[in-house]
N, CA, C and O atoms as a Tinker XYZ file with bonds, in Angstrom:
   308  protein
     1  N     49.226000  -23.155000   27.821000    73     2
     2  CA    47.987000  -23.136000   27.067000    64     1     3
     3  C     47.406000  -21.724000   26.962000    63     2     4     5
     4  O     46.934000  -21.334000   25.894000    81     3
     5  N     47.434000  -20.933000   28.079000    73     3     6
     6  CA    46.928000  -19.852000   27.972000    64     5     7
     7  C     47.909000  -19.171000   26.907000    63     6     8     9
     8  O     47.301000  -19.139000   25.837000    81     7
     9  N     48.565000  -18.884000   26.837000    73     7    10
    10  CA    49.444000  -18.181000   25.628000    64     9    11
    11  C     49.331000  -18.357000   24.376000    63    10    12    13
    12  O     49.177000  -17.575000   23.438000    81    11
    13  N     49.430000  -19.557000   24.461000    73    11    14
    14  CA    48.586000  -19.938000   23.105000    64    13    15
    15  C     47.412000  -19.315000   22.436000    63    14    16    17
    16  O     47.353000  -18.846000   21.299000    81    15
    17  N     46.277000  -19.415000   23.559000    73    15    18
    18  CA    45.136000  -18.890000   23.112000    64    17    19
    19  C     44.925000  -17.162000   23.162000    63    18    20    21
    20  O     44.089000  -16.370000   22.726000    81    19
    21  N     46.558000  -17.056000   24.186000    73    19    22
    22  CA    46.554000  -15.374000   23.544000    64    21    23
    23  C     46.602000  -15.344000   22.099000    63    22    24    25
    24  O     45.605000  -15.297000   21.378000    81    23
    25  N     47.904000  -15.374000   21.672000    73    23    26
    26  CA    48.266000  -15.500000   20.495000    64    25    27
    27  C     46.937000  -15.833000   19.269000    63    26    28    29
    28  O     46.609000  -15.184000   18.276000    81    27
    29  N     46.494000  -16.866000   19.732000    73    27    30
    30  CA    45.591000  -17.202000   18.464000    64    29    31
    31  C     44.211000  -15.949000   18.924000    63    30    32    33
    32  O     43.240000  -15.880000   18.170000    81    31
    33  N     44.260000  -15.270000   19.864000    73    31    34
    34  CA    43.404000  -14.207000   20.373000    64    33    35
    35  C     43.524000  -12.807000   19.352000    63    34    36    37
    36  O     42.810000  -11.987000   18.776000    81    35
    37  N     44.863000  -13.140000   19.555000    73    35    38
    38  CA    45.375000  -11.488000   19.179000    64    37    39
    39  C     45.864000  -11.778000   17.438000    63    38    40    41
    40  O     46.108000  -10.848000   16.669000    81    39
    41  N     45.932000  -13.121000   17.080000    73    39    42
    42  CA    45.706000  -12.765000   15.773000    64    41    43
    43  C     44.543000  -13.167000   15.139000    63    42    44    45
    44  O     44.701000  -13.489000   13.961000    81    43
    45  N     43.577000  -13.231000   15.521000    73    43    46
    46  CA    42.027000  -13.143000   14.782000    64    45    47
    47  C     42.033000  -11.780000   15.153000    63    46    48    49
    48  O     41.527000  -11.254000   14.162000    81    47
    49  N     42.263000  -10.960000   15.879000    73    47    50
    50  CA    41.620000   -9.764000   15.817000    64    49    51
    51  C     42.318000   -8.967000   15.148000    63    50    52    53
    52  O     41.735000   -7.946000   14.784000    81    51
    53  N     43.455000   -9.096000   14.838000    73    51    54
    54  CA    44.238000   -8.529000   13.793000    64    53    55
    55  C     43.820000   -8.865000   12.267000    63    54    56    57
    56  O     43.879000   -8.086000   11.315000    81    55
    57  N     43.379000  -10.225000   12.260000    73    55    58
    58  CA    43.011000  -10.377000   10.918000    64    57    59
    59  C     41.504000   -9.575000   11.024000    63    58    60    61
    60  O     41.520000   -8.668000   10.192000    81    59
    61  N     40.233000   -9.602000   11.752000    73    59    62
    62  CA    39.219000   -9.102000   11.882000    64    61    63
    63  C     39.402000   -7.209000   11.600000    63    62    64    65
    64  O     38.813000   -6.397000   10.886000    81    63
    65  N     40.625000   -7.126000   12.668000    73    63    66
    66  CA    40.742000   -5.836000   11.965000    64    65    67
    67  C     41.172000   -5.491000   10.453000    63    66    68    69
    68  O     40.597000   -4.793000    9.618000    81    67
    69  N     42.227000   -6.124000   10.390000    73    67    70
    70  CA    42.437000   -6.084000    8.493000    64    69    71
    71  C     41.322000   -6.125000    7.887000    63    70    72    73
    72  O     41.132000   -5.061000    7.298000    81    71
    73  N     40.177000   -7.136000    7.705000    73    71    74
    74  CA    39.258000   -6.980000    6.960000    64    73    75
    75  C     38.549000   -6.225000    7.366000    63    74    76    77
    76  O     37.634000   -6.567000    6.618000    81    75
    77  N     37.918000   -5.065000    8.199000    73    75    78
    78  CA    37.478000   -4.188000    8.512000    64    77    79
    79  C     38.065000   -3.208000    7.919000    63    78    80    81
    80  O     37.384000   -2.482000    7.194000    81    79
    81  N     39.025000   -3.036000    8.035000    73    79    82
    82  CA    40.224000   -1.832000    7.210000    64    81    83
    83  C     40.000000   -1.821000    5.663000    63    82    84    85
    84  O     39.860000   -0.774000    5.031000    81    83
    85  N     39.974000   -3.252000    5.021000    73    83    86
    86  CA    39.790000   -3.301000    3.776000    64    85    87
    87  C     38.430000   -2.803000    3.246000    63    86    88    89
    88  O     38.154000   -1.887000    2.471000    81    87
    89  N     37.851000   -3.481000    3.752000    73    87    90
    90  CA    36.011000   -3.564000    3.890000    64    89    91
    91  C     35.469000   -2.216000    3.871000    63    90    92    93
    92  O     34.488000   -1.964000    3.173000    81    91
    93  N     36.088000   -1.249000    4.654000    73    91    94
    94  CA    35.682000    0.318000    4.453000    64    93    95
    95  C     36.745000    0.931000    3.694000    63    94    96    97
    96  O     36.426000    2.072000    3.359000    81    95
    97  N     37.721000    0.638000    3.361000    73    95    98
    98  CA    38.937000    1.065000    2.450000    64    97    99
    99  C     38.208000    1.570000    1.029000    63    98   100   101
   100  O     37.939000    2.587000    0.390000    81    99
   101  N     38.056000   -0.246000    1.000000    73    99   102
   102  CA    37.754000   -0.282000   -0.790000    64   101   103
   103  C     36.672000   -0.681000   -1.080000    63   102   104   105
   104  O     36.604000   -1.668000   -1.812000    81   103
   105  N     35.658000   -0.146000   -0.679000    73   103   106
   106  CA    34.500000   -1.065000   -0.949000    64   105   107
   107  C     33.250000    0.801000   -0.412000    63   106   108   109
   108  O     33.492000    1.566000    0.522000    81   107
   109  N     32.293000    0.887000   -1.238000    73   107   110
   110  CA    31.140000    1.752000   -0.582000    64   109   111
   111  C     30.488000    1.329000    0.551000    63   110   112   113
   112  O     29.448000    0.695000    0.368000    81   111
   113  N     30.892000    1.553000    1.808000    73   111   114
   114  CA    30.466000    0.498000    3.064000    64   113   115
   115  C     28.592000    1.928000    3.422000    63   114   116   117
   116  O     28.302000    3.121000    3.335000    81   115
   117  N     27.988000    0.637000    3.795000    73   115   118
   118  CA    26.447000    1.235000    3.982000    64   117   119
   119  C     26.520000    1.467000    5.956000    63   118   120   121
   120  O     27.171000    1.024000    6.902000    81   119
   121  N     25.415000    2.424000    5.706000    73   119   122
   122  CA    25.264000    2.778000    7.243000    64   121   123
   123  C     25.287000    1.312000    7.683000    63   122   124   125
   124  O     26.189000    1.246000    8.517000    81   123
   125  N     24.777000    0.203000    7.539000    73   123   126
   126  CA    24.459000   -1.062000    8.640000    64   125   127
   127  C     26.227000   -1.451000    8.666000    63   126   128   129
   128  O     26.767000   -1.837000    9.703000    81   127
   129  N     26.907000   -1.290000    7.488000    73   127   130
   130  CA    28.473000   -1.706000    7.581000    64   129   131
   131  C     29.185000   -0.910000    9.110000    63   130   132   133
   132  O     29.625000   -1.396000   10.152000    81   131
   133  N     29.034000    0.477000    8.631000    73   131   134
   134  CA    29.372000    1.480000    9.877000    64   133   135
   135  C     29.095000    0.984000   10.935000    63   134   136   137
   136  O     30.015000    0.936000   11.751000    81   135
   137  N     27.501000    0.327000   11.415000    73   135   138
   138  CA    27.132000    0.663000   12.762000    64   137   139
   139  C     28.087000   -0.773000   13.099000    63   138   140   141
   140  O     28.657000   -0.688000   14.187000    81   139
   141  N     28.267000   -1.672000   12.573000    73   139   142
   142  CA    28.748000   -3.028000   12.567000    64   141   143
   143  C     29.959000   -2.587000   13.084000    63   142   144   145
   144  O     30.216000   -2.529000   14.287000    81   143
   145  N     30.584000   -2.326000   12.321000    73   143   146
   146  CA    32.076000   -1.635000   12.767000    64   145   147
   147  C     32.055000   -1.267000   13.721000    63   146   148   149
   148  O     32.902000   -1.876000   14.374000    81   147
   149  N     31.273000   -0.154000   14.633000    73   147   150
   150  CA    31.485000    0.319000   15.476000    64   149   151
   151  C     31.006000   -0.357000   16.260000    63   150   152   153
   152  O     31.398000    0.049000   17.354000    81   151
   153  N     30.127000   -1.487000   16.423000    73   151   154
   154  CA    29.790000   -2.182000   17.452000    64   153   155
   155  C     31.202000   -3.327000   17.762000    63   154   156   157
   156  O     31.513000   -3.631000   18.914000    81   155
   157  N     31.823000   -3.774000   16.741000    73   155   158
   158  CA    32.891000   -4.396000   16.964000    64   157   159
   159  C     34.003000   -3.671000   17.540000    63   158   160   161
   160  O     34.808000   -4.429000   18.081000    81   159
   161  N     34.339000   -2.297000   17.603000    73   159   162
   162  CA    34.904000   -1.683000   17.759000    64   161   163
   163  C     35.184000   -1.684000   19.361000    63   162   164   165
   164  O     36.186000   -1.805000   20.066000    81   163
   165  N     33.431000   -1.437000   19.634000    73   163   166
   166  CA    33.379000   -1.238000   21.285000    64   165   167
   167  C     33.591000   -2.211000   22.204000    63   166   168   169
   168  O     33.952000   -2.023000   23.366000    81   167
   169  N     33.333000   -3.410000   21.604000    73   167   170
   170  CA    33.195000   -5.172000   21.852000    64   169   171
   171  C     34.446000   -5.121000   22.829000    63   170   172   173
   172  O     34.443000   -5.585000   23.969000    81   171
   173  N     35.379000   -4.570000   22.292000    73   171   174
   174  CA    37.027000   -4.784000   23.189000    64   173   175
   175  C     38.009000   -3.431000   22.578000    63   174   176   177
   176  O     38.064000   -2.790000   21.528000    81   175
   177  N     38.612000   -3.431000   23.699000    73   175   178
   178  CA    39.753000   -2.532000   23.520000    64   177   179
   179  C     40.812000   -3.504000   22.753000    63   178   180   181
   180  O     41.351000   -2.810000   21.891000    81   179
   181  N     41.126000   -4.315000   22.732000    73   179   182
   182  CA    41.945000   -4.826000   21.294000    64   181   183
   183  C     41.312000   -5.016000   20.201000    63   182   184   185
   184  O     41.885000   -5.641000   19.308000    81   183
   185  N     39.977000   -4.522000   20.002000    73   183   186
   186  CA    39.745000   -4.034000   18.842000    64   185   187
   187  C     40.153000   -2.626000   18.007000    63   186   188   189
   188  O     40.413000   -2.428000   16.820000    81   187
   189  N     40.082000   -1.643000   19.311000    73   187   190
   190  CA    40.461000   -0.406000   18.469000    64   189   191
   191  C     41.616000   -0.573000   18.819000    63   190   192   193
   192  O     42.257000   -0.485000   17.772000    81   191
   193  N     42.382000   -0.782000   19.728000    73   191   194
   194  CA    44.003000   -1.144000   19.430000    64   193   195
   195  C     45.079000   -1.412000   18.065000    63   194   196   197
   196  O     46.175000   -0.968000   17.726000    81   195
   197  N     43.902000   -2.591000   17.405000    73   195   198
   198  CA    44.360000   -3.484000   16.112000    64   197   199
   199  C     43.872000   -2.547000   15.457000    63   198   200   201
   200  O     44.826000   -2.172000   14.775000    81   199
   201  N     42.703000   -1.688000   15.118000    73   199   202
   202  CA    42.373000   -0.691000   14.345000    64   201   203
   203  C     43.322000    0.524000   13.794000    63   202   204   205
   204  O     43.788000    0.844000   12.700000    81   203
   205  N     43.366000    1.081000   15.266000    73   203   206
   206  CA    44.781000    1.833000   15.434000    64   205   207
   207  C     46.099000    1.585000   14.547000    63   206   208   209
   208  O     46.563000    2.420000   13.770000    81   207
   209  N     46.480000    0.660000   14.719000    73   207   210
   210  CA    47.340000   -0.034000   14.491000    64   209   211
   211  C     47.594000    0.253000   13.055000    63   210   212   213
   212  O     48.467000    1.016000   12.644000    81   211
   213  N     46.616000   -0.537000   12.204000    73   211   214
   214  CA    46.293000   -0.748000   10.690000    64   213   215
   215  C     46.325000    0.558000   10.411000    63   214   216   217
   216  O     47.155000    0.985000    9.609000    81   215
   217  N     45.296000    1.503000   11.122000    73   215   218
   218  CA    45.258000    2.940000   10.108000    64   217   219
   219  C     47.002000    3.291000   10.636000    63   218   220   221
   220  O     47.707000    3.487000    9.645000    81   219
   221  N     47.629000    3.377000   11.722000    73   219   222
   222  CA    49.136000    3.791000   11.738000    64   221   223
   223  C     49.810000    3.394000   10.914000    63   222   224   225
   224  O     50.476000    4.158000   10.214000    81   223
   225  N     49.822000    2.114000   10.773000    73   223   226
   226  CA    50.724000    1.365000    9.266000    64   225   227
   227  C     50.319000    2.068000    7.526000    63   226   228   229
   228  O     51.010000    2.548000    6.628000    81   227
   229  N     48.934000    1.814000    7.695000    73   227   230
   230  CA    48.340000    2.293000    6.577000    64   229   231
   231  C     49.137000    4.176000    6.063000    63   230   232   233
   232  O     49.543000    4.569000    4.970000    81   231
   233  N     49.072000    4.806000    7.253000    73   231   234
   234  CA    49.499000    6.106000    7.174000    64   233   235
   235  C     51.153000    6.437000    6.853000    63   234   236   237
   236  O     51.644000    7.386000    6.241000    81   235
   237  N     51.833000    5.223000    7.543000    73   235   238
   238  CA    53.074000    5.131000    7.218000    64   237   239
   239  C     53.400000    4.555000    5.770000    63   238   240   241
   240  O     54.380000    4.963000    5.147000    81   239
   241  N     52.738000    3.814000    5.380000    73   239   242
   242  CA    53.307000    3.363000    3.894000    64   241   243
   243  C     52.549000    4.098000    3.078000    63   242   244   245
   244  O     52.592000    3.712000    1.910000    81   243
   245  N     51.983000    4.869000    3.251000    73   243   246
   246  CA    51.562000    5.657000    2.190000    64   245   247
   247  C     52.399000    7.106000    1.980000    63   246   248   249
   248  O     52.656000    7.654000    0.908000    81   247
   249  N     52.702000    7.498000    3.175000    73   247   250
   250  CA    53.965000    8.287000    3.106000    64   249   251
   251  C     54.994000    8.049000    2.662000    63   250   252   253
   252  O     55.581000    8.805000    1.888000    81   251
   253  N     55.547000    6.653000    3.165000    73   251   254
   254  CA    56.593000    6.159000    2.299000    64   253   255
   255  C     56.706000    6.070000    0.703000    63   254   256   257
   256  O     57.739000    6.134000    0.036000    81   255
   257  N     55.362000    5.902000    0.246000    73   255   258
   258  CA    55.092000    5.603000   -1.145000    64   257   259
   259  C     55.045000    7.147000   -1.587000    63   258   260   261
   260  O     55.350000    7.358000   -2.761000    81   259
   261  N     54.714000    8.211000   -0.822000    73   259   262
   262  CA    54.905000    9.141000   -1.607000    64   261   263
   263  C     56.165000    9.792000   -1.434000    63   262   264   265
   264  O     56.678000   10.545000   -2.262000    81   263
   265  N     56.571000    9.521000   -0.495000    73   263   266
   266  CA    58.326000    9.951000   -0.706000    64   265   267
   267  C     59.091000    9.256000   -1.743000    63   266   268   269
   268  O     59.993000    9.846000   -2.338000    81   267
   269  N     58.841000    8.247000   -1.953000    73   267   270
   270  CA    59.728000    7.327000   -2.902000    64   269   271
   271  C     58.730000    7.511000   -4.609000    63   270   272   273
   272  O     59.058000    7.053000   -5.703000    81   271
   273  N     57.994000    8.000000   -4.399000    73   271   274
   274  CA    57.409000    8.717000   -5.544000    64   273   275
   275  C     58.385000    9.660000   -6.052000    63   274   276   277
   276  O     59.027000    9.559000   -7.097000    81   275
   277  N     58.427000   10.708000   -5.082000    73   275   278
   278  CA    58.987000   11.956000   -5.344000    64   277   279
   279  C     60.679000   12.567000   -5.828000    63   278   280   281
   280  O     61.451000   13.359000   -6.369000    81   279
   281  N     60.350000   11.372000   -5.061000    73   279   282
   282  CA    62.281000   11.155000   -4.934000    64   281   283
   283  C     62.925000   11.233000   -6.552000    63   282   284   285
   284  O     62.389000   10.752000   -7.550000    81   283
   285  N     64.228000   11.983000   -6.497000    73   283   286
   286  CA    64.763000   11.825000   -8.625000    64   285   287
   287  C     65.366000   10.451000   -8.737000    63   286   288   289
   288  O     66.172000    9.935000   -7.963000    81   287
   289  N     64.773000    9.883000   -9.969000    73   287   290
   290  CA    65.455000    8.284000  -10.080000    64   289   291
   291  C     66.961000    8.366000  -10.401000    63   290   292   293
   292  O     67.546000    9.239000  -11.042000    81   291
   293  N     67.396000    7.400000   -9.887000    73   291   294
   294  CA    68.875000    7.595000   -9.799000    64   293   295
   295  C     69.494000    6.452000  -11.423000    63   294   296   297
   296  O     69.302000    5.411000  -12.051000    81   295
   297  N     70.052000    7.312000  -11.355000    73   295   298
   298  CA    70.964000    7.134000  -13.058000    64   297   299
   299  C     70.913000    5.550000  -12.895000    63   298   300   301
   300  O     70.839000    4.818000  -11.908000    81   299
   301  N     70.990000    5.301000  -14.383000    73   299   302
   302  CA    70.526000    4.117000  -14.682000    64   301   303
   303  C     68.976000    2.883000  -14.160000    63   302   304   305
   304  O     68.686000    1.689000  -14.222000    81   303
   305  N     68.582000    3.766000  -13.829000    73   303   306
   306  CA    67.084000    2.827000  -13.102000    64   305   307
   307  C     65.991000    3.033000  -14.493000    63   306   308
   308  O     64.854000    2.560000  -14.460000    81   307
């Protein structure tokens, strides 16, 4: 049972972090958004963990996307 409720632990806060990620991504977030954030932030260390996380991924596929931008298309594409 306890594992379980890891699991369903550690993925609400992954989803909580995703929409946090999005939420200041794409959107004009207001000082009360910020302080929110950062109060969730402090709430738990698997919060900025999952935070972490998202901006690491986030940083990696965007690199990826600009390498594969850059890259010469290969004959016939």
């Amino acid at each position: 049972m306890t594992r379980q409720l890891d699991r369903i632990r550690i993925s609400l806060t992954s989803r909580e972090a995703a929409e946090w990620f999005i939420r200041l991504k794409d959107t004009a977030p207001s000082r009360a958004d910020h302080r929110e954030y950062l109060h969730w932030l402090k709430a738990s260390p698997s919060h900025m963990a999952e935070a972490l996380h998202i901006g690491r991924m986030y940083g990696l596929l965007r690199r990826a996307q600009s390498v594969s931008s850059d890259a010469p298309q290969q004959a016939g594409s």
